[in-house]
C-alpha positions as CSV (number, residue, x, y, z in Angstrom):
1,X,-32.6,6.8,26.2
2,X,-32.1,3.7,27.9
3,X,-32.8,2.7,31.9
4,X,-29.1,1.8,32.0
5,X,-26.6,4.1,34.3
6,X,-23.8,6.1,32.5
7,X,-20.6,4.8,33.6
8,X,-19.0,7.6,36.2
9,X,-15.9,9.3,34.2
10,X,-12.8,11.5,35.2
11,X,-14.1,15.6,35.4
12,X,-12.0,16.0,32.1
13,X,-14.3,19.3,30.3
14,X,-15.3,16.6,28.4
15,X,-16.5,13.8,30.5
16,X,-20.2,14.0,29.3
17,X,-19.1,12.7,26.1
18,X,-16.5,10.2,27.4
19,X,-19.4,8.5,29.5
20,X,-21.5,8.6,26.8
21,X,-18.5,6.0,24.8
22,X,-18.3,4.0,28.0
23,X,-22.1,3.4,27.7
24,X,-22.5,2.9,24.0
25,X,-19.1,0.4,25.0
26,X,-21.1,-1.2,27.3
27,X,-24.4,-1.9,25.4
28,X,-23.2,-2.9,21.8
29,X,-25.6,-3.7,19.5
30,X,-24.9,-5.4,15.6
31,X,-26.0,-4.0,12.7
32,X,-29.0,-3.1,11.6
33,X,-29.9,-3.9,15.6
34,X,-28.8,-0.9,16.5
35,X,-32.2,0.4,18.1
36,X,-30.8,1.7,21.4
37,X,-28.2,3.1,20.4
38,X,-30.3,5.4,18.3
39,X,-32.6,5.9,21.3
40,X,-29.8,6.9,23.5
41,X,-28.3,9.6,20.3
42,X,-31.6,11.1,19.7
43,X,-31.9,11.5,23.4
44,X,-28.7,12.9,23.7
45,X,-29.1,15.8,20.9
46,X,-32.4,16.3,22.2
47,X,-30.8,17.4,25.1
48,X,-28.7,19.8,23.5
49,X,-31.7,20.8,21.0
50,X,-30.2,19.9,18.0
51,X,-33.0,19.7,15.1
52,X,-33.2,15.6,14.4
53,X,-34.4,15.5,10.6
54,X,-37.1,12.5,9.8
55,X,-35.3,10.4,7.5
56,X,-36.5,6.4,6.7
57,X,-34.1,4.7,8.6
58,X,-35.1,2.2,10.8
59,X,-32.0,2.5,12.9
60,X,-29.0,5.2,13.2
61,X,-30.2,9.3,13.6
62,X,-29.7,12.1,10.9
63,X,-29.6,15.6,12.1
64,X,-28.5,19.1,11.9
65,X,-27.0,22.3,13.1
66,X,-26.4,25.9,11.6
67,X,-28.1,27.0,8.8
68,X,-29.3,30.7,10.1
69,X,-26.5,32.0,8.3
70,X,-26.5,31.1,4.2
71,X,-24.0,28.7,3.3
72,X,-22.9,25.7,2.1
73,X,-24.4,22.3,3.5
74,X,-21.9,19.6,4.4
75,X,-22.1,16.4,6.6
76,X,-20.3,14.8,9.4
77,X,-20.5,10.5,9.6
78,X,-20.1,8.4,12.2
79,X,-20.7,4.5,12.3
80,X,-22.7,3.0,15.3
81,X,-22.4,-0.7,14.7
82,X,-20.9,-3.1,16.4
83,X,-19.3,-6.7,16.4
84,X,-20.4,-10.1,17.4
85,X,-17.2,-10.6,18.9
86,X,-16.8,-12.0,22.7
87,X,-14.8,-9.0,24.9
88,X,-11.5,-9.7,26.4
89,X,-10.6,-6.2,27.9
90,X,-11.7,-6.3,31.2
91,X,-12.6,-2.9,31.3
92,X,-15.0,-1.9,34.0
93,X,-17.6,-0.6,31.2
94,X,-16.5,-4.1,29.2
95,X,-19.8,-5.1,27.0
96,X,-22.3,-6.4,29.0
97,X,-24.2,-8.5,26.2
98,X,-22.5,-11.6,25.2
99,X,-20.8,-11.8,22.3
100,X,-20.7,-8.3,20.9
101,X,-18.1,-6.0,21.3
102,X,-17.6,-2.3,20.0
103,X,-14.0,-4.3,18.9
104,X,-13.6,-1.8,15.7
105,X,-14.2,2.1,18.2
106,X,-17.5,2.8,16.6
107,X,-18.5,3.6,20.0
108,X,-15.3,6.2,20.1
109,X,-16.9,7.7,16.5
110,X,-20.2,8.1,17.6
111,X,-19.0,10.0,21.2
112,X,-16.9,12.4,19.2
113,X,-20.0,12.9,16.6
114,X,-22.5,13.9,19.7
115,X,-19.2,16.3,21.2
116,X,-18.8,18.2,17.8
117,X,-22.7,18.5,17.4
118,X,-22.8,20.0,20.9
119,X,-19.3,21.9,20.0
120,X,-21.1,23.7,16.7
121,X,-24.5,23.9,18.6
122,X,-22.8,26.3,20.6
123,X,-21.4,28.5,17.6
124,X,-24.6,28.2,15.9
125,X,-25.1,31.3,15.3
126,X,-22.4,32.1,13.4
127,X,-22.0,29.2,11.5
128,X,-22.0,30.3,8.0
129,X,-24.1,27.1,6.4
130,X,-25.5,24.2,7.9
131,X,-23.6,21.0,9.2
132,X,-26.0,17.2,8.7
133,X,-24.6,14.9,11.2
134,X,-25.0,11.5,10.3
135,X,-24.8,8.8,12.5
136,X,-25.0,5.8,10.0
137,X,-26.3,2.2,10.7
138,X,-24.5,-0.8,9.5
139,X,-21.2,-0.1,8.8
140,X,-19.7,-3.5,9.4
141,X,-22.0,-4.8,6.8
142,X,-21.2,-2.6,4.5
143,X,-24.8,-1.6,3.9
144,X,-25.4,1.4,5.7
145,X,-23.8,4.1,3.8
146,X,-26.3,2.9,1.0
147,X,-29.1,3.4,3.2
148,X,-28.7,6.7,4.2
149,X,-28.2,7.7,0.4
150,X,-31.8,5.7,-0.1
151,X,-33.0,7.6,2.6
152,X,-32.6,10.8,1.1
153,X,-30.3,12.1,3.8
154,X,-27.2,12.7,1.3
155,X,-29.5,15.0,-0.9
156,X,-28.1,18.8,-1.2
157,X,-25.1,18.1,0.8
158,X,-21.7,19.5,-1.0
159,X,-19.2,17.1,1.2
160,X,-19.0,14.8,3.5
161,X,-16.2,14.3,6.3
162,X,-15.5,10.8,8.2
163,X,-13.1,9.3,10.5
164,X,-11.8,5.8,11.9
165,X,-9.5,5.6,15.3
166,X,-6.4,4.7,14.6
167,X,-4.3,2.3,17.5
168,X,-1.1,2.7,15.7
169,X,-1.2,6.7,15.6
170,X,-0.8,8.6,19.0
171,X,-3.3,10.5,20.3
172,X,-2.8,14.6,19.1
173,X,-2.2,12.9,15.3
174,X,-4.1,12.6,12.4
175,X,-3.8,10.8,9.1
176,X,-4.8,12.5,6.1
177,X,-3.9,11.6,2.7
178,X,-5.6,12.8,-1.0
179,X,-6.2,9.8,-3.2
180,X,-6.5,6.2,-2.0
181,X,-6.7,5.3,1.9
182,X,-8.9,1.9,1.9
183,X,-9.3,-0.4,0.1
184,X,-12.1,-2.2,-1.9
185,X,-13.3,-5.0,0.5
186,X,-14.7,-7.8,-1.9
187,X,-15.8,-11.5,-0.4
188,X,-16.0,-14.7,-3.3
189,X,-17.1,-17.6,-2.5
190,X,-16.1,-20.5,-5.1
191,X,-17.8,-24.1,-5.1
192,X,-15.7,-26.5,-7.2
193,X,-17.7,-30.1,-8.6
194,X,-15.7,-33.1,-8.9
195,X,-16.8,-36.6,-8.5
196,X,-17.0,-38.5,-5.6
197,X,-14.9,-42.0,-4.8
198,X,-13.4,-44.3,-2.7
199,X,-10.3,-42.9,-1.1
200,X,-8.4,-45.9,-2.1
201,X,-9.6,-45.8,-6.0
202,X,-9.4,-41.8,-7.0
203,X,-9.2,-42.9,-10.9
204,X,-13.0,-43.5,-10.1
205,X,-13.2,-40.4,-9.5
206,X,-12.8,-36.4,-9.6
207,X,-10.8,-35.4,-6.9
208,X,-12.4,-31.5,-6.1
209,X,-9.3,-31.3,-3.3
210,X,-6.9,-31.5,-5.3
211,X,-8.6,-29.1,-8.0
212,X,-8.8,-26.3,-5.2
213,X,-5.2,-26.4,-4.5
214,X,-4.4,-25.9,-7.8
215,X,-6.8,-23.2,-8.0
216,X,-5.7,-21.9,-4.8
217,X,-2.4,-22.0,-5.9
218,X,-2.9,-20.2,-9.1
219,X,-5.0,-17.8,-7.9
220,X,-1.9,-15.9,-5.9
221,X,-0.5,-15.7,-9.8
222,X,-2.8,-13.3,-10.3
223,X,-1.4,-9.9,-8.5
224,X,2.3,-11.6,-9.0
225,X,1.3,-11.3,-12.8
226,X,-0.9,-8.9,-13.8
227,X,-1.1,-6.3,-11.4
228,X,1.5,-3.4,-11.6
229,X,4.3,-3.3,-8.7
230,X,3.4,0.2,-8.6
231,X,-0.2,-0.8,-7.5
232,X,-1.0,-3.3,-4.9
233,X,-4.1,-6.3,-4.3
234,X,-4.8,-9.3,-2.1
235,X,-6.1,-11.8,-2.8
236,X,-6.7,-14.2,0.2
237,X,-8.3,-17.5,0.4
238,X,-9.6,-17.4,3.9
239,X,-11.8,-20.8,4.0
240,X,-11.7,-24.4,2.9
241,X,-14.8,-27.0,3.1
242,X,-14.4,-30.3,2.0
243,X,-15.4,-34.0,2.7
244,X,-16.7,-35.7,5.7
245,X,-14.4,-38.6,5.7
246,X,-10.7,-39.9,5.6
247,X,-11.6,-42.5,3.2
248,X,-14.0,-40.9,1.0
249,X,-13.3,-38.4,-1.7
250,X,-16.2,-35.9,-1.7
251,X,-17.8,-34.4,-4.1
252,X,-17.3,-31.3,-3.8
253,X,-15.1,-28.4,-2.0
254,X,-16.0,-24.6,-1.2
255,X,-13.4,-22.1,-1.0
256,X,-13.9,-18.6,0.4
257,X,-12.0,-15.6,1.0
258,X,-11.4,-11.9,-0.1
259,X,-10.2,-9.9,-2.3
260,X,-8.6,-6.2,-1.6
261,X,-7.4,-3.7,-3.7
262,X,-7.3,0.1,-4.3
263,X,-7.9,1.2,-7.3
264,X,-11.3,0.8,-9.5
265,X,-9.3,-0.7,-12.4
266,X,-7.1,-2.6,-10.5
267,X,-10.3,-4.0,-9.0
268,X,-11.9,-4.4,-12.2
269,X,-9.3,-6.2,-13.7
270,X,-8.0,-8.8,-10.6
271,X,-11.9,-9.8,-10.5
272,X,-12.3,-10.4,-13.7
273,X,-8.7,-12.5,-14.0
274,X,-9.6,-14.2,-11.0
275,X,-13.1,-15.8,-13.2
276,X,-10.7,-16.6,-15.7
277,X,-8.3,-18.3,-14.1
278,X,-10.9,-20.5,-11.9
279,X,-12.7,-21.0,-15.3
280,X,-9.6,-22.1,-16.8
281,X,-7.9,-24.2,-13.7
282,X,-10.8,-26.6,-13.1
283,X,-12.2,-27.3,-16.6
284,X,-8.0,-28.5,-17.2
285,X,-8.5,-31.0,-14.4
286,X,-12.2,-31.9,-15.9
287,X,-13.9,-30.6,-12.7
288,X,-16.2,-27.5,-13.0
289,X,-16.5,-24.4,-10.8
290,X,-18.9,-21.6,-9.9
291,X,-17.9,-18.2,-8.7
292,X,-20.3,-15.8,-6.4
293,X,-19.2,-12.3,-5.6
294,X,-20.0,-10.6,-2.1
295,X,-19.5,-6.8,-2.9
296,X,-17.9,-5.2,-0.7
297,X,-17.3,-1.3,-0.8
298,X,-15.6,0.8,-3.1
299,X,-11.8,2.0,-2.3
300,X,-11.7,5.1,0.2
301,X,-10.2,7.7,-2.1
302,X,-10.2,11.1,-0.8
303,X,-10.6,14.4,-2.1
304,X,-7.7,16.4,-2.7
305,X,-9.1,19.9,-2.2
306,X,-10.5,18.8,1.3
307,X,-7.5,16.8,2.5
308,X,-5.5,20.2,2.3
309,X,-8.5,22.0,4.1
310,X,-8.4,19.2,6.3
311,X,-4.8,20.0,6.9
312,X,-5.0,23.4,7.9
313,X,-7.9,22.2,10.2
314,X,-5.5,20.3,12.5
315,X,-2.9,22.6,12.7
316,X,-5.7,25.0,13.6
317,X,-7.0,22.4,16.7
318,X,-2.9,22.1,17.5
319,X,-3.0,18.8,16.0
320,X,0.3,17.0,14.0
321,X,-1.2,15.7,10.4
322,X,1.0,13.0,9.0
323,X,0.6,11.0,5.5
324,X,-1.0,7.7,7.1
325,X,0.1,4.7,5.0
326,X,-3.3,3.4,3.3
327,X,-4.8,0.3,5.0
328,X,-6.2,-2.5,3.3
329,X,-8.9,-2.9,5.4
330,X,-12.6,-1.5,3.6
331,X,-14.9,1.1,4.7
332,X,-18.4,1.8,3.6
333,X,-17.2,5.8,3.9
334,X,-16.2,5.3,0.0
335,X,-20.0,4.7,-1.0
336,X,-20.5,8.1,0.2
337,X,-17.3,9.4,-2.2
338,X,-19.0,8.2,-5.4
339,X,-21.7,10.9,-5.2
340,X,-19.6,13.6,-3.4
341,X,-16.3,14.9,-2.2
342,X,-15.0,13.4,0.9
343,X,-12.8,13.4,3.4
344,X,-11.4,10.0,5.7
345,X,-8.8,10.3,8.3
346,X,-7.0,8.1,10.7
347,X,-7.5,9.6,14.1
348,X,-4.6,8.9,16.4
349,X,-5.9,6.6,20.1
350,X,-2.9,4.3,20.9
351,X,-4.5,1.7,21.3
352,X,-2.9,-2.0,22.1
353,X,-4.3,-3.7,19.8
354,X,-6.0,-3.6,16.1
355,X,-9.4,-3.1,14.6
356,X,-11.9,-6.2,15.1
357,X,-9.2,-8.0,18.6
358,X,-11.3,-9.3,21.5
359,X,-8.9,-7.4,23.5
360,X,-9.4,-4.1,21.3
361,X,-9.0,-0.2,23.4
362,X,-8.1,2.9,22.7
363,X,-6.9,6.3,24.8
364,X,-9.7,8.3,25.8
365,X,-8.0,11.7,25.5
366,X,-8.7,11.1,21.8
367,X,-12.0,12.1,22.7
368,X,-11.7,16.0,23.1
369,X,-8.4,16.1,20.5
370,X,-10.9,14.3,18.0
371,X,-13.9,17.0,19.2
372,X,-11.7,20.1,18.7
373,X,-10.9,19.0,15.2
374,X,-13.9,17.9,13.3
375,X,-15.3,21.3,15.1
376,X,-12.6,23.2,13.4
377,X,-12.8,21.2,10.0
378,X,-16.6,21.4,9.4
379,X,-16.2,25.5,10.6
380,X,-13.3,25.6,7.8
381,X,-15.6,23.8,5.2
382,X,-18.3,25.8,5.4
383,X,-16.3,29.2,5.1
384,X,-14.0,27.9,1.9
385,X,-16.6,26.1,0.4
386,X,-19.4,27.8,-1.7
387,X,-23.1,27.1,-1.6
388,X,-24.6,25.1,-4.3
389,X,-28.7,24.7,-4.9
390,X,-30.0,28.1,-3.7
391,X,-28.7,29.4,-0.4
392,X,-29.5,27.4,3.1
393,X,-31.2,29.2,5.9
């Protein structure tokens, strides 16, 4: 635990967990830098004795509760990263390091993660299985969920559950939908060679400007043209770099940007079209071009079997469940869903603003609505599901 004071919260039955958000909030850290934040979780389960497992990870906190009764083994994730975004809130607990912010709620994730570990710590005894809780590294990064599988921490468990706030949804709603939710988040960056000239002679020339906005423009063919109406993709060229002069005509240009979509063979096929069609664009106007991929994660897709039990879990917690339209922002979640079933929902704060904004809050009183139901959905997983491996103790 860190020397810093918890910021002083509303008596609300569940205002441990809100100042524990508010300090989290107020101490972001980026990935893979997030080592007090997993001081300040292992402190806080400690408190509550809840068994912390000794997995490889240099930051982020595995643990578990249950598992006196024989039953299944599922896991709970929450992200813990932040961003290196400069606050605008002017919220009392704002961030108190420059230039990182908690702009995406991981801070929100994490609070509800301890609250349900302390919620089921309490039932522990008649838990019929055993519950992992993973508080995962690196989410914004996209490289955490692969650690935790490297660690070993994903071994033995039958499902996994996850959740993002939501500032669109009102607080008492959550978003659950079988089948696709996010998308695939991949980055490409694409260097173009021409041939450099005087501004004022191009015919000496190979103009790589003018070859980018013909690839830029021909790229936005490519979900126009070959990608179903009844599926969807972006593609979106997000970055331009060219030239160091009015009167010169570089070299070379570098174009950047992403690509989302949410289907595998959607994905499969816009990336392999988009090779194509640089390939093809620039060797026309005699330039050449190079493409490098940045991987980005899988499409959330979510089990159909747990988004009904996830269903009956919020009308259990007196929550509404809605069919969330799917977002087209990614989510390392899905890394988990290609070794197991899983579950992503859209948990309703009312915020003001989206994902990733300076000026990014959210409703507290998601808090203890977001508590009750991931206690009621992990106690309904591990009654309708059935072990697998030998029987947990």
């Amino acid at each position: 635990m860190t020397g810093h004071k918890l910021e002083p919260v509303p008596e609300t039955g569940y205002d441990k967990f809100i100042s524990m958000r508010r300090h989290l909030h107020r101490y972001p850290e980026l990935s893979n830098e997030e080592f007090e934040t997993t001081k300040s979780i292992r402190t806080w389960l400690a408190e509550a004795d809840i068994r912390i497992l000794d997995y490889p990870l240099a930051t982020g906190v595995v643990a578990e509760v249950g598992g006196r009764k024989p039953g299944p083994l599922i896991a709970l994730r929450a992200d813990i990263d932040a961003l290196p975004v400069r606050e605008e809130t002017g919220l009392p607990f704002a961030s108190a390091i420059p230039g990182k912010m908690h702009a995406c709620g991981h801070d929100f994730h994490t609070a509800v993660l301890i609250g349900t570990a302390y919620a089921l710590k309490e039932k522990e005894n008649e838990l019929r299985g055993t519950v992992r809780l993973i508080f995962q590294p690196a989410e914004e990064k996209a490289k955490g969920a692969k650690q935790v599988i490297d660690s070993g921490a994903l071994e033995g468990v039958q499902a996994i559950f996850g959740m993002h706030n939501k500032p669109d949804l009102p607080v008492g709603t959550v978003g659950i939908k079988s089948g696709p939710l996010m998308a695939a988040a991949d980055g490409f960056t694409v260097k173009i060679e021409g041939k450099g000239s005087h501004a004022a002679v191009p015919e000496a020339g190979l103009d790589p400007i003018v070859t980018a906005a013909h690839v830029i423009t021909a790229l936005q063919s490519i979900v126009s043209r070959n990608v179903s109406a009844l599926q969807s993709a972006v593609i979106s060229v997000t970055q331009l770099h060219s030239g160091t002069s009015w009167n010169v005509i570089p070299d070379q240009a570098v174009l950047e940007g992403t690509i989302r979509t949410f289907d595998e063979s959607v994905r499969g096929q816009v990336l392999e079209r988009f090779g194509r069609v640089v390939e093809g664009v620039t060797a026309a106007l005699g330039a050449s071009a190079g493409v490098r991929w940045i991987e980005g994660p899988p499409p959330v897709n979510n089990d159909e079997a747990l988004a009904r039990l996830g269903i009956e879990a919020a009308a259990a917690a007196g929550l509404h469940a809605i069919e969330p339209s799917p977002s087209p922002a990614g989510e390392d979640f899905a890394v988990y869903q290609r070794k197991i079933p899983g579950l992503f929902v859209f948990m309703g704060t009312a915020g003001t603003q989206e994902w990733h904004h300076p000026a990014f809050t959210l409703d507290e009183a998601a808090i203890p609505v977001s508590i009750r139901f991931f206690t009621e959905l992990a106690e309904h997983a591990l009654e309708r599901l059935r072990p697998t491996g030998g029987e947990r103790r």
